[in-house]
C-alpha positions in Angstrom: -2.7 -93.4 -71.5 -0.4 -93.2 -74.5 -1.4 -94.6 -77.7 1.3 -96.3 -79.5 2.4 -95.5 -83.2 1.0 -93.0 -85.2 2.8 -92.9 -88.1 3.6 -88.7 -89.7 5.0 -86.4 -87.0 5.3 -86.8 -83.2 5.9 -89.3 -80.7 4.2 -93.2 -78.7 5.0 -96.0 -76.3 3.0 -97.5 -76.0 0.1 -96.1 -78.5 2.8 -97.3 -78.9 6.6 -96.6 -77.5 8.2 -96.1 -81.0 6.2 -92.8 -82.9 8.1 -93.3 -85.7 6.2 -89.8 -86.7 2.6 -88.7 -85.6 0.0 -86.4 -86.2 0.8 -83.0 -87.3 -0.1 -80.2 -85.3 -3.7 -78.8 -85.6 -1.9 -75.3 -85.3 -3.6 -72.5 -83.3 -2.0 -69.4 -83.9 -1.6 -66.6 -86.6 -3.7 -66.4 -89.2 -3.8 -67.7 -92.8 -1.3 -64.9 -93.8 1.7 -66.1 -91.8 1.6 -69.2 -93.8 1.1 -68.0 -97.0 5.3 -68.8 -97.8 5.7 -72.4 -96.9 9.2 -72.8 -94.5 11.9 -73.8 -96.6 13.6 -77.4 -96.3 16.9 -77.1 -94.3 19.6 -79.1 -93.7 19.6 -82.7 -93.5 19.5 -83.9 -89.9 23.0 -85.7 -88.3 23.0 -89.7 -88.3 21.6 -91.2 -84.7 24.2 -93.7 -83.5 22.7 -96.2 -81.4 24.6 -97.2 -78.3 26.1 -100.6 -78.3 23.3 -103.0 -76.6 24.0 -106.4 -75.7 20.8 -109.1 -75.6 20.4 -112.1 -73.9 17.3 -114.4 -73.5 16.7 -115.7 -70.0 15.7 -119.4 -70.1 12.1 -118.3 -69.3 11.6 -116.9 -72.7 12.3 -113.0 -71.3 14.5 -111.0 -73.5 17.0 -108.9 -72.1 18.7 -105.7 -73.7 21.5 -104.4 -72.2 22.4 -100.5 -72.9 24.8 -98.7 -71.3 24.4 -94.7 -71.3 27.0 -92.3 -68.6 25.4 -89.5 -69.6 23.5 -88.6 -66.3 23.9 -90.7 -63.1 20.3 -92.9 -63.9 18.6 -96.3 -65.1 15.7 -96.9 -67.0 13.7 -100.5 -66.9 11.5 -100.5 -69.5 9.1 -104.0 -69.4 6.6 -104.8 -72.5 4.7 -108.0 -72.4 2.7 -109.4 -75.5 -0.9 -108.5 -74.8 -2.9 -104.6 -75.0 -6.3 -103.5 -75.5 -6.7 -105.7 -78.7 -7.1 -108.5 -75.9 -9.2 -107.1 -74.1 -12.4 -110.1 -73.6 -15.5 -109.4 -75.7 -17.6 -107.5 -73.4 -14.5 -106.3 -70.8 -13.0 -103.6 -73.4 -10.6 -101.6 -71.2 -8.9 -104.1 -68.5 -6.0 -104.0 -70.7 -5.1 -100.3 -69.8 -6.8 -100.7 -66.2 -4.5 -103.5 -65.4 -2.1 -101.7 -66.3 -2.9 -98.7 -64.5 -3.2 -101.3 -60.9 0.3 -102.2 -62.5 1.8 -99.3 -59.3 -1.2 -99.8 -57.0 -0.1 -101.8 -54.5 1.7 -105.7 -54.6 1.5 -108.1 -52.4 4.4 -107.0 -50.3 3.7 -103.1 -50.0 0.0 -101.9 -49.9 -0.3 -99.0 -52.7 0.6 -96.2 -49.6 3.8 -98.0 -48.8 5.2 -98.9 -52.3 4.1 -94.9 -53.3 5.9 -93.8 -50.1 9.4 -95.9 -51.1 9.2 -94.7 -54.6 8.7 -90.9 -53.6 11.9 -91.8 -51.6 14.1 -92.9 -53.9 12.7 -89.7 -55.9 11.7 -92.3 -59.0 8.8 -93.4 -61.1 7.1 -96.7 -61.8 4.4 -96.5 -64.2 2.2 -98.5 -66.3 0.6 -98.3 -69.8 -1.2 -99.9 -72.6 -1.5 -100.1 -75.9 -3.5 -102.4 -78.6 -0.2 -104.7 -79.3 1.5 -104.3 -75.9 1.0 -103.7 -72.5 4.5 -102.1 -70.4 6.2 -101.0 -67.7 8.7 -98.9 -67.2 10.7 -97.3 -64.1 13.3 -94.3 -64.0 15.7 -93.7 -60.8 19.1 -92.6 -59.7 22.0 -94.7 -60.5 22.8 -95.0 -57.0 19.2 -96.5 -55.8 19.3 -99.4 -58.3 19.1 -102.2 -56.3 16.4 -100.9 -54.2 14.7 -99.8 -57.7 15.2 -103.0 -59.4 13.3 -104.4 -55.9 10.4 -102.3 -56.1 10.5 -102.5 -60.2 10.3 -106.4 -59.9 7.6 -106.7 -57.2 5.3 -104.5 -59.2 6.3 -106.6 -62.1 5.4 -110.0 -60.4 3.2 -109.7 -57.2 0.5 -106.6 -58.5 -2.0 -107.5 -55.6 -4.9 -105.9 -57.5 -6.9 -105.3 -53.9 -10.4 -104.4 -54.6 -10.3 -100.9 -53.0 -7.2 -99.7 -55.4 -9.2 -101.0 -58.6 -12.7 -99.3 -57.4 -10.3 -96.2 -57.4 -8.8 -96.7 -60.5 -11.9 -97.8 -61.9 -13.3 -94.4 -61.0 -10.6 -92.4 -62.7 -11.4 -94.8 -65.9 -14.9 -93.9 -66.2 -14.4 -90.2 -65.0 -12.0 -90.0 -68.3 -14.6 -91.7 -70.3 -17.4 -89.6 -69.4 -14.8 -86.1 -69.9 -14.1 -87.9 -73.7 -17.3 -87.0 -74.6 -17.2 -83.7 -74.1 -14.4 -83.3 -77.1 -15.3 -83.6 -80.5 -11.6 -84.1 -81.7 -11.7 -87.9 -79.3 -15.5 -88.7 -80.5 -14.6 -88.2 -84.1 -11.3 -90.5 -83.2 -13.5 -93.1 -81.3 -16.4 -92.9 -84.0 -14.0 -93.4 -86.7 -12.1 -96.4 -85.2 -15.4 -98.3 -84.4 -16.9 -97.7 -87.7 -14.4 -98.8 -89.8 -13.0 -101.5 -87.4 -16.4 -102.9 -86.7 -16.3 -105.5 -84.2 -12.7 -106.0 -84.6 -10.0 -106.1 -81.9 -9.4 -102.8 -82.7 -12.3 -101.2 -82.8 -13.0 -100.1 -79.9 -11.1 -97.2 -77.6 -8.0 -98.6 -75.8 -9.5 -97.0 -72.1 -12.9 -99.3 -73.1 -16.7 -97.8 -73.1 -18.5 -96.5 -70.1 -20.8 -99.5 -70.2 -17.7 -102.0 -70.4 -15.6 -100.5 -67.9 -18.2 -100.3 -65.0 -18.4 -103.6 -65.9 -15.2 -105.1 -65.2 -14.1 -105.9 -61.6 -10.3 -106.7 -59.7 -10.7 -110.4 -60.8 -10.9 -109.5 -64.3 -8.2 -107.3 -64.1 -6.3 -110.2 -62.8 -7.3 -112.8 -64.8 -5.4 -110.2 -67.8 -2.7 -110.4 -65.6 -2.4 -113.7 -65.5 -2.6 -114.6 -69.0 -0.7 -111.5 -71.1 1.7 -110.9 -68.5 4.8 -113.4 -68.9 8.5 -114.0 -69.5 8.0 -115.9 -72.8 8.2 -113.4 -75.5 8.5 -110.1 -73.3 11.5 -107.9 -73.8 12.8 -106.1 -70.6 15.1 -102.9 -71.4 17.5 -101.8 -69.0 19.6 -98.9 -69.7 21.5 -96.2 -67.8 24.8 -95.9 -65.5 26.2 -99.1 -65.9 28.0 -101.8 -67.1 26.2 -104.0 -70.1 27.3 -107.3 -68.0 26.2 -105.6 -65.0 23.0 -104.3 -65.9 22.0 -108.5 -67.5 23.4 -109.9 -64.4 20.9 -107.6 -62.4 18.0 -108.5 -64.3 18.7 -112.4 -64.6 18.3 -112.2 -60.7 15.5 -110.3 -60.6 13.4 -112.0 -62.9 15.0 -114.8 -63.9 12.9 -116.9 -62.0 10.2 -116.0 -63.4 7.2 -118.3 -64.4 3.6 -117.7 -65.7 1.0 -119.7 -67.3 0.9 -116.6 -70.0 1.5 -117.4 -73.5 2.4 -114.8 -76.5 -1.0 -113.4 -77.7 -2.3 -115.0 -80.7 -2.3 -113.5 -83.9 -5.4 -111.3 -84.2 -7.4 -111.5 -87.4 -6.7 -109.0 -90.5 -8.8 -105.9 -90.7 -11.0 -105.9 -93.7 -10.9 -102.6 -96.0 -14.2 -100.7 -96.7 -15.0 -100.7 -100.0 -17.5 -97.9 -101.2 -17.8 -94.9 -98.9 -19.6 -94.9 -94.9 -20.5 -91.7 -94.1 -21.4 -91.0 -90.4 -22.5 -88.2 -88.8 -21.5 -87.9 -85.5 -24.8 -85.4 -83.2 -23.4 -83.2 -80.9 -26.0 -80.6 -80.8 -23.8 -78.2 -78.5 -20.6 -78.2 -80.7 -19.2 -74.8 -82.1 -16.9 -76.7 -84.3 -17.4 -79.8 -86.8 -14.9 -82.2 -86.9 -14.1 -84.4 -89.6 -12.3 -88.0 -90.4 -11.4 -89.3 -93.8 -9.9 -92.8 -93.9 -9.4 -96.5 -94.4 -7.4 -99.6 -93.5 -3.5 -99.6 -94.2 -0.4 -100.9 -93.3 1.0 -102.7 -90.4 3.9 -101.7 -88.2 5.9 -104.5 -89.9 5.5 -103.3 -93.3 8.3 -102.3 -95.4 6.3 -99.3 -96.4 6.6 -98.3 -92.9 9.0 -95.0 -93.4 7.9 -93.7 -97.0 4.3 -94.2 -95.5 6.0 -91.7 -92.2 7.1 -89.4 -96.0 4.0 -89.4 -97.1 1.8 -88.9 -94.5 4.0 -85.6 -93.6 3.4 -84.4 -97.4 -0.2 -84.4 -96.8 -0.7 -83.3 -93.4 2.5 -82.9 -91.9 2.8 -79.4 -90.3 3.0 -76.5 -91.8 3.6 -76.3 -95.4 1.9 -80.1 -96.0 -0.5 -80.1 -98.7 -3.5 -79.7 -96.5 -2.9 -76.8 -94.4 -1.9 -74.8 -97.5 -5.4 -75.8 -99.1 -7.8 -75.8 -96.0 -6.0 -73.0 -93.6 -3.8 -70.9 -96.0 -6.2 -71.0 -99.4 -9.5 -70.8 -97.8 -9.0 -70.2 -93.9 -11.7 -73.0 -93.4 -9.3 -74.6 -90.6 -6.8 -73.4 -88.4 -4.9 -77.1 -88.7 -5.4 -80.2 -90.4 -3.3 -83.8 -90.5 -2.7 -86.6 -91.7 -1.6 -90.1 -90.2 -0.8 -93.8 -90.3 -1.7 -95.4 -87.2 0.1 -98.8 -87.1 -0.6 -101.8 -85.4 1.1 -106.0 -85.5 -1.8 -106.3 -87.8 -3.1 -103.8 -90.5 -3.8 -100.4 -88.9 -5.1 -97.1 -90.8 -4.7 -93.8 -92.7 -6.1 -91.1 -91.5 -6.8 -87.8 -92.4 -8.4 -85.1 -89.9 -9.2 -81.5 -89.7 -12.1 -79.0 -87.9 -14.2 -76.0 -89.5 -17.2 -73.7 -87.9 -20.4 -75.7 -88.7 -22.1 -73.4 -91.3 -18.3 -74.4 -93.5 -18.5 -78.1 -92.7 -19.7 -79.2 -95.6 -17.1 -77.0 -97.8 -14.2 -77.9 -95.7 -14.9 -81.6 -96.3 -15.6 -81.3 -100.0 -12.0 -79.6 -100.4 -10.4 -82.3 -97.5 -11.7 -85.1 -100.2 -10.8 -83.3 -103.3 -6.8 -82.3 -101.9 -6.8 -86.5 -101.3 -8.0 -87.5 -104.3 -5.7 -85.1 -106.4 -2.7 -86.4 -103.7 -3.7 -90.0 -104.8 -3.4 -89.2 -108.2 0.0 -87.3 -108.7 1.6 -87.8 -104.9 3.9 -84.8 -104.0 6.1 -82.1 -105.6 9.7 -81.7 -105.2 9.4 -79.0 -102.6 6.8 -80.7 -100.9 9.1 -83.9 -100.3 12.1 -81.7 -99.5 10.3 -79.8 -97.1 8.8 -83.1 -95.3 11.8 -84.8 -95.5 14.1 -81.6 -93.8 11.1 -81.6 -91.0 11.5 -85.7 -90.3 15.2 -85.4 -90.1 14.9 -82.3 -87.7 12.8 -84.0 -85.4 14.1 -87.6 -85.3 16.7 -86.4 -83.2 14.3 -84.9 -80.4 13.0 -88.6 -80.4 15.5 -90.2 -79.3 17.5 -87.7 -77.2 16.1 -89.5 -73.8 16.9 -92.6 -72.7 13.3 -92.7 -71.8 12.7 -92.6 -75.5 15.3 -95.2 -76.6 14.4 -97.6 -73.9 10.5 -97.5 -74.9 11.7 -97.7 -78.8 14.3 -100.1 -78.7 11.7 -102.2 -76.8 9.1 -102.0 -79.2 10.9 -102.9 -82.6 12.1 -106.0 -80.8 8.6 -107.1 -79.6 7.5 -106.6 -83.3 10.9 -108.6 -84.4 12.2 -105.2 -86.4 15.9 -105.0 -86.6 17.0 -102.8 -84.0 19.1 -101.1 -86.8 16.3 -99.2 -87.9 17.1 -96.5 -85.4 19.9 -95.8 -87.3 18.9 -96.4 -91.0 16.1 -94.3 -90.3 17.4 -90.8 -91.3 18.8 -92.4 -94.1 15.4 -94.7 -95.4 13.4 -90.7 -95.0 16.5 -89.4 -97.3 16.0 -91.9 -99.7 12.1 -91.8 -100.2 11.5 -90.9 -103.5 8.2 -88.6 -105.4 7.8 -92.2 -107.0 7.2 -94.0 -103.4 5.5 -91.3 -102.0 3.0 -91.9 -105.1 2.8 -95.7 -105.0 2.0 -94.9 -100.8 -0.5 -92.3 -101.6 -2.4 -94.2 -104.8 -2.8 -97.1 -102.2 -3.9 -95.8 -99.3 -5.2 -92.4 -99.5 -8.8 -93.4 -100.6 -11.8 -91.3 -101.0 -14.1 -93.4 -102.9 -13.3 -96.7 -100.1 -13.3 -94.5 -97.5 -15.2 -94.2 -94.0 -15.8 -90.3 -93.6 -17.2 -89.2 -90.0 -18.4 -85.6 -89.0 -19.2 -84.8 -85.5 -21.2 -81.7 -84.6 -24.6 -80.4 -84.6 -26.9 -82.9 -87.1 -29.2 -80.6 -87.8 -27.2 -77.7 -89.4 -24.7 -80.4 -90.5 -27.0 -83.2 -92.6 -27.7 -80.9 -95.0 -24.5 -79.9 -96.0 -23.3 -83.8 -96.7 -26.5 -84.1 -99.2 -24.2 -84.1 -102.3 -22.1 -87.2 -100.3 -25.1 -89.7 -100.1 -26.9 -90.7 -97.2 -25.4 -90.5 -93.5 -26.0 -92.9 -91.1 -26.8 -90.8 -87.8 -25.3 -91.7 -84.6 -24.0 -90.4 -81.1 -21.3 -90.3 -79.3 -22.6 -92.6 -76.8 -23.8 -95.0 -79.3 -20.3 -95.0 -80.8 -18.9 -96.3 -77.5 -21.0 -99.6 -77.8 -18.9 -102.7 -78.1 -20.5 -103.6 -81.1 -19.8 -100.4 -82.9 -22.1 -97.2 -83.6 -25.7 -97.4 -84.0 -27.9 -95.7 -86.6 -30.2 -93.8 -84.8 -33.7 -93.0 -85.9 
């Protein structure tokens, strides 16, 4: 499953999906030497103009956009209701994502062989997904098919039949992905970082759930999330592709016009509280070659109107090649062949992250440099060069983003579940232009933390624990014990 927004370099929806930015790359080739002359900023990147879209809100609640796009012979249906992970019921983390994944499996016209068999067919794709805002759906076929599309979109839209054979198979693939997880340091240190410094909050815990949740959970309660995130009111439906705006809302008022649910918008979730003083955690993984390392706190929201110079500043830091971490931890000191940094946004506060991996015997030196390259970044914020260069690397790659109508569907979706203006498609080029050193400071000073800061290493305890002696005491945990509901637990 995706994981909508992360905010720095990349791509999302979902998890989410607009990834207004996302990690950058833990690189793996070269060595330190090929880096040693940062790339140099280029051009500016040409304006994205958005196509004309034309909304409507059905009386149900269900907001239609309307985009038309005759560049290839398709349509895209892109649904997201108001309800992901962050729903999930205390004790049933993960039916967010596995409802969403029975989304396909079957309705209660077309058993999951028939309604794969008719899709194959038509030579489309219907696919679910979730995130910790959102849950969504989305569909791609050939112009020609649509009203056989729009059928099969709308019955996995309103009769999922959630038949206990299809979830004890999807159930299955859950846990198997759960289990493999554990196996990568780079998703334990994720996982262990989001539970300890989310706690027991909504968004603490791994949008796929825990092993002990998920085995949990059966079809019912996998319906019952059906039944109360899944609704008209305050879901926004994108259709796009070959064909008329009027044509394209006509279309959708039939198919889903009449459609009623007892679902509500999801409440507002409560605000994540900031750590204050520093949690260190160490992570055992007694087989790992590599440690891997987390340095963050709470931060902004999706909404914020720090949003893009927090996209600048993130890419400064940890951005790529040339960001202020790979030129300390890779380039300097070859302690690292990548490192990032990120702002993971949520409807309510999300995080900053940074994150990088060293050989165990240079764990503690890697992280002692990661902390000291974020405290001196809090402090002064970026050079000229460093902002030219981040800014010529946004620009180049917002293009990419949106060059699908996959992408501008699942975007264009997202800002208006979140009640952005969708003119921030557009502005956005302009809003990374216009970042000054001064923002990127005022960003950096107030989130990039080291003092209030959760810091989790995973790898081997023993070789590790003495290493993080200068840091203060580590609370000891393991990856299993990270996957509880209720956060890790210190072990002995």
């Amino acid at each position: 499953m995706t994981r909508w927004t992360r905010v720095g370099i990349g791509s999302l929806l979902a998890g989410a999906v607009i990834v207004a930015g996302c990690r950058g790359g833990f690189a793996r080739r070269g060595g330190a030497g090929d880096l040693a002359t940062p790339p140099p900023a280029g051009p500016p990147a040409a304006a994205f103009q958005l196509p004309p879209v034309t909304a409507r809100v059905l009386p149900n609640g269900l907001t239609v956009l309307a985009v038309e796009y005759h560049e290839l012979p398709i349509v895209i249906f892109h649904l997201l209701v108001q309800g992901g992970a962050a729903y999930d019921p205390e004790g049933k983390e993960g039916v967010a994502e596995l409802t969403a994944g029975l989304i396909r499996q079957g309705t209660q016209r077309r058993d999951a062989e028939e309604l794969a068999r008719e899709i194959e067919f038509l030579g489309g794709n219907i696919g679910g997904d979730a995130g910790y805002d959102f849950s969504s759906v989305s569909a791609e076929f050939l112009r020609k098919d649509m009203d056989q599309a729009l059928d099969l979109f709308s019955d996995v839209v309103l009769h999922p039949a959630f038949r206990a054979d299809e979830f004890r198979r999807e159930q299955g693939l859950a846990l198997a992905g759960i289990v493999a997880s554990r196996e990568s340091p780079a998703a334990i240190a994720d996982h262990c970082f989001q539970a300890f410094l989310y706690g027991h909050h909504p968004y603490g815990h791994p949008t796929e759930g825990t092993e002990m949740s998920v085995r949990r959970l059966t079809a019912a309660d996998a319906h019952a999330f059906y039944e109360h995130h899944y609704g008209p009111r305050g879901a926004v439906l994108v259709m796009i592709g070959d064909a008329g705006a009027d044509d394209l809302l006509a279309r959708a008022e039939r198919a889903f016009g009449g459609w009623s649910s007892t679902a509500a918008p999801a409440a507002a979730l409560p605000m994540p509280a900031r750590v204050h003083g520093r949690k260190l955690l160490l992570v055992d993984k007694p087989d790992a070659t590599q440690a891997h390392i987390r340095v963050g706190n709470v931060a902004i929201a999706r909404t914020d109107e720090a949003y893009i110079p927090a996209v600048v500043t993130a890419t400064v830091l940890g951005g790529g090649f040339g960001s202020r971490l790979i030129d300390e931890l890779r380039v300097k000191r070859s302690l690292t062949y990548g490192a990032s940094s990120y702002f993971l946004t949520h409807r309510q506060l999300g995080d900053f992250r940074a994150a990088t991996f060293t050989k165990v015997p240079t764990t503690g030196e890697a992280l002692d440099l990661t902390l000291d390259v974020l405290r001196q970044f809090a402090k002064d914020g970026a050079t000229s060069d460093e902002l030219a260069r981040a800014k010529s690397l946004l620009g180049g790659q917002y293009p990419l983003q949106l060059e699908t109508p996959n992408a501008i569907a699942g975007k264009l979706a997202e800002l208006t579940a979140y009640g952005i203006p969708r003119t921030e498609l557009e502005v956005y080029p302009r809003r990374i232009l216009a970042t000054s050193a001064g923002d990127v400071r005022e960003i950096a000073g107030r989130y990039v933390m080291v003092e209030d800061a959760v810091v989790v290493v995973v790898g081997p305890a023993v070789a590790i624990a003495p290493q993080l002696a200068g840091l203060g005491v580590a609370e000891r945990t393991t990856p299993e014990a990270c996957g509880r509901p209720d956060g890790p637990v210190a072990m002995p």
